[in-house]
C-alpha positions as CSV (number, residue, x, y, z in Angstrom):
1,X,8.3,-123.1,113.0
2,X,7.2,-122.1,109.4
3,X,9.7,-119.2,109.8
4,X,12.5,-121.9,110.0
5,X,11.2,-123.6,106.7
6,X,9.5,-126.5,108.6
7,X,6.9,-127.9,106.1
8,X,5.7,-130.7,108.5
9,X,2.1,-130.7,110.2
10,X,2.0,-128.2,112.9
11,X,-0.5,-130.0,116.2
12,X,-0.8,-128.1,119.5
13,X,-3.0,-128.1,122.2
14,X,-4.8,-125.5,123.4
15,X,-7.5,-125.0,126.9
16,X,-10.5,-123.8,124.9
17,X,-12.1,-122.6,121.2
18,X,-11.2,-119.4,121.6
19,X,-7.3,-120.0,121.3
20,X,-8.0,-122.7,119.0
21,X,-9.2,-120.1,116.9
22,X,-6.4,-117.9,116.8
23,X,-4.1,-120.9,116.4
24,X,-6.0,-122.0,113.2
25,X,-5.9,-118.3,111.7
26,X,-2.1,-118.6,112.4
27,X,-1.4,-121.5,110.4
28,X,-1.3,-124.7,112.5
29,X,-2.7,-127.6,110.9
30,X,-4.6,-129.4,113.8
31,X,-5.5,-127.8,117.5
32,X,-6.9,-130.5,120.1
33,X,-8.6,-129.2,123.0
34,X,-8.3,-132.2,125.4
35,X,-10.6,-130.8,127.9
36,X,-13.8,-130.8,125.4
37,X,-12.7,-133.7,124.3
38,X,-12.7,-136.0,127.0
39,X,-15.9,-134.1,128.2
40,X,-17.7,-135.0,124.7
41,X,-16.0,-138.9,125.4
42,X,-17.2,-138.7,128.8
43,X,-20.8,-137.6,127.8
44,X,-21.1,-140.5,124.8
45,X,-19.5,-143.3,127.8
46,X,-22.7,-142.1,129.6
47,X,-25.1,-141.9,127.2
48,X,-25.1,-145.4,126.1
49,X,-23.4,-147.4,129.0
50,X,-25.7,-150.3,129.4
């Protein structure tokens, strides 16, 4: 994309921190990992569920 001249905000997703990683040293702005994510959301739901 930055090859065509986009200037915009780059987001992907990615499966786990290890292509994260390699997506951040190549220039995109924000990588989710919705896998971790949800597992942290998931963790925090039962942590304080009352």
């Amino acid at each position: 994309m930055r090859q065509n001249n986009y200037r915009g905000k780059i987001t992907v997703t990615s499966s786990g921190h290890q292509d994260a990683k390699l997506l951040k040293r190549e220039g995109v702005d924000l990588v989710l990992i919705p896998y971790v994510d949800a597992a942290k959301e998931a963790v925090d739901q039962l942590m304080f569920a009352q």
